[in-house]
N, C-alpha and C positions, 0 to 999 in steps of 0.2 A: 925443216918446214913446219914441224908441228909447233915449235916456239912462236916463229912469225906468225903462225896462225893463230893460235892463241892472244898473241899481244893485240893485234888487232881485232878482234872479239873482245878484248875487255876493256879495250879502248873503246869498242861502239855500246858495252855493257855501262861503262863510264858517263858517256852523253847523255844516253839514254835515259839511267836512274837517277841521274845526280840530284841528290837530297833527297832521296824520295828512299822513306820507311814508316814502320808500325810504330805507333805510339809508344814508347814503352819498350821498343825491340832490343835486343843486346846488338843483334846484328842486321845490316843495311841490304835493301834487296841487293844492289849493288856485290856487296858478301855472298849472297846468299845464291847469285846467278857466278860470279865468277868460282865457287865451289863448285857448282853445276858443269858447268862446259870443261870444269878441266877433266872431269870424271868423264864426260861425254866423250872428249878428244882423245882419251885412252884407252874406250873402250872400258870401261872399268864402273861397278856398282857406286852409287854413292856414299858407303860407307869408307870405301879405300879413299878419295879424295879427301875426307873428313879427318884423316891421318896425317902431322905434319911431314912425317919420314917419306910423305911419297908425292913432296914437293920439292922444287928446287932450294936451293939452300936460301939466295934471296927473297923468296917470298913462306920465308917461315916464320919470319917476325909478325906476319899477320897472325890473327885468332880465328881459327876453325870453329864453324856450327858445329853439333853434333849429327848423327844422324838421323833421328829423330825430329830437328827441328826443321831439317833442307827436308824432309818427306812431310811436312803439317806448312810450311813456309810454301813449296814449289805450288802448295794447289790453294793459292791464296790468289782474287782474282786481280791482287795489283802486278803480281808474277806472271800471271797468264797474259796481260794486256801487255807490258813492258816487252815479253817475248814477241807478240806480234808487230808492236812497234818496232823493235832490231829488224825483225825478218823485211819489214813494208820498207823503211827506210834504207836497206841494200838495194831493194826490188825499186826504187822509183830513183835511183842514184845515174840511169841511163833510162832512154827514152826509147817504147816499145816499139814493136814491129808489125808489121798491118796483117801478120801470119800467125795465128795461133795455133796448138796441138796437143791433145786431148788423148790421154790414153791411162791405162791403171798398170802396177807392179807388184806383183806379190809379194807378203810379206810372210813368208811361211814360218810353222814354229814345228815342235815335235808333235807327231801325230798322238805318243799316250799322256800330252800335256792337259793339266785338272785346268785351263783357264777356262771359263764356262764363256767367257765375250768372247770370244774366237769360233769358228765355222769352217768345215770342210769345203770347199766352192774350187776353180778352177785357178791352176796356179801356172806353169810356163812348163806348159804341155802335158799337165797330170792336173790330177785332184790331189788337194795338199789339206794342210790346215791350218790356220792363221789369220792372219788381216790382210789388207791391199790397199797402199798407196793411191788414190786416182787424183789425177793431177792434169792441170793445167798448164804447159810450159812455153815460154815465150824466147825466142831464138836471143835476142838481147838481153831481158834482164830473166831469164831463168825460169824457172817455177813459180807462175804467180798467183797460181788459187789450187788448194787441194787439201784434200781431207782423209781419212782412215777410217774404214767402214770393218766390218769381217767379211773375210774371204766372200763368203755368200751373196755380196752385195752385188745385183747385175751394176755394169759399168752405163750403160744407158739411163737407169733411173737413179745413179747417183750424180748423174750429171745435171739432170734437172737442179739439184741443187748448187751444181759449182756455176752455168753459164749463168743469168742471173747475176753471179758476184763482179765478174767482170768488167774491163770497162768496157765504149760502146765501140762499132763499129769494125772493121774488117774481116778477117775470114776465121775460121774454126776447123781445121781439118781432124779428124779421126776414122777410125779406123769402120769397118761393116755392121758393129754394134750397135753403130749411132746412128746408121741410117731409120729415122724415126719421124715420123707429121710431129707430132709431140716436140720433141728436140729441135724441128726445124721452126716450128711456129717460135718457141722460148728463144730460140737465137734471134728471130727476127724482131722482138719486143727490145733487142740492146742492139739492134742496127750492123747486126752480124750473121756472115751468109756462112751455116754451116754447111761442109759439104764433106759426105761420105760416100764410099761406093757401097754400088745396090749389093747384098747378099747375093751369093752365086744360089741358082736357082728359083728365087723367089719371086715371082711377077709380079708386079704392081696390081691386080685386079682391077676392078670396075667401082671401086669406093671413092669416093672423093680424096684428091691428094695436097696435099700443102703446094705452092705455087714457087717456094721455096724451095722445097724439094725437089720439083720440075725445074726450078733455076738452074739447082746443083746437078742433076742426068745431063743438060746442057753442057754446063762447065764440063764434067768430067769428060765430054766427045770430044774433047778441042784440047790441043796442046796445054793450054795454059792451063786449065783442070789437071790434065793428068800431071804436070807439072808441082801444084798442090800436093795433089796425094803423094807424090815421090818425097817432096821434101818432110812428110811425116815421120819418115826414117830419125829427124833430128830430134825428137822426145825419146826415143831408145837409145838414141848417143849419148841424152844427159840424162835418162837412169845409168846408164855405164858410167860418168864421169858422177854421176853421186855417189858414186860406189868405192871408187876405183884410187882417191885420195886419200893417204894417210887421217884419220876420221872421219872418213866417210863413213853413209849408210853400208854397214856388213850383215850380215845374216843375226836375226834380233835376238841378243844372248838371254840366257836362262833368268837373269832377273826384270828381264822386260817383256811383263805381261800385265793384262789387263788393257782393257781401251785408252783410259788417260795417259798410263806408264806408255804406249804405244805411241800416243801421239806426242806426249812433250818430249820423246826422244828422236822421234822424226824431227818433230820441229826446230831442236839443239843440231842437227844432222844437216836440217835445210840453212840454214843459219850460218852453220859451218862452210858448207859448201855454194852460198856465197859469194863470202867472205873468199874463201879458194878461188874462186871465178875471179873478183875483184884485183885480190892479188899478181895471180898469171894475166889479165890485161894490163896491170904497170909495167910487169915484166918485158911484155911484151913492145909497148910503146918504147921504154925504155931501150 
């Protein structure tokens, strides 16, 4: 499975970069991202990829970066936009679903880890230390807006920055963090009814309330509301199935730290997984 996977990532690495390098480079980003993901897909630092011996034998006759140049090259911004182009071009390969779901997953590291960008904050059902996933996921095409903040980051106020990215119209479910005037007003600027359920305990008091908000206490009395929130369960199915495939998202090994190192490995992860997606619906129809 990891060969298939692979081919087709560097098939879509292929389209994507074709002709496109540095003045002057010895090697093409094209090179320079298929070094990348193979190291990604095995779990493994970039300097083992950079070894011909821990390649298959057909693809030895290429010429390996050093490791030096894939860590000055990956944070180069024609690398970074090439990456999101792969990622956008999976995500818009099927047509979305009028249901969105909004939730974060921890990214936890070792607690006497020196990374100073990481924070002790709430992890799945402790205080841990590390980063967290918050993400945006779409029942058809996946994951389609998300970012990595440290652990610390409330999930409410980094949402303000992901709804905004989105496109307009439908629903937003998440979870009792989100119930927010703030977050319901920003959803209703892109023609999207968010709806969360109220905090156990909390009253509404006598302040003025978003109208929106009042939308969503409606919704959630009536079958089709509670219907929403039930199907929220499906953004913790697809943190499990990012996890759960041969390169997938696993627990973020010792050489991945730092904010950036955290994110372009999520990103090689989401990328990956997919590409996995894409695959198992051939299979499938097939």
């Amino acid at each position: 499975m990891e060969d298939e996977l692979f081919k087709q990532v560097y098939n879509l690495i292929k389209q994507n970069a074709k002709n496109k390098t540095l003045k002057r480079a010895t090697f093409s980003h094209a090179q320079i991202l298929r070094t990348y993901f193979w190291a990604v897909i095995h779990d493994r630092p970039i300097y083992w990829a950079c070894k011909k011996k821990n390649w298959p034998i057909y693809y030895r006759r290429h010429k390996l970066p050093t490791a030096s140049t894939m860590s000055r090259r990956l944070r180069t911004k024609e690398i970074q936009k090439l990456l999101k182009q792969m990622e956008q071009s999976l995500i818009e390969r099927v047509p979305r679903s009028t249901c969105r779901w909004i939730d974060g997953k921890p990214l936890p590291i070792g607690g006497s880890s020196k990374d100073k960008q990481s924070a002790f904050g709430y992890g799945a059902s402790s205080i841990a230390k590390g980063y967290k996933l918050y993400a945006v996921a779409d029942k058809n095409q996946g994951f389609v807006c998300w970012t990595i903040r440290a652990m610390n980051n409330n999930e409410s106020k980094v949402a303000m920055e992901l709804i905004p990215k989105l496109e307009e119209s439908g629903y937003l479910i998440g979870d009792n963090s989100y119930d927010s005037n703030k977050l319901y007003e920003l959803a209703s600027q892109k023609s999207i009814q968010l709806v969360a359920p109220r905090r156990m305990g909390k009253a509404l008091g006598h302040r003025r309330h978003s109208h929106h908000r009042i939308h969503a206490m409606e919704l959630l009395d009536r079958p089709f509301g509670q219907s929403l929130v039930e199907s929220r369960k499906g953004i913790e199915r697809m943190f499990g199935n990012l996890t759960c495939f041969n390169g997938g998202l696993k627990p973020l090994p010792h050489w991945v730290r730092t904010l950036f190192r955290v994110r372009m490995w999520v990103q090689a992860k989401m990328i990956l997984y997919h590409t996995w997606r894409m695959l198992n619906h051939a299979k499938k129809i097939a």
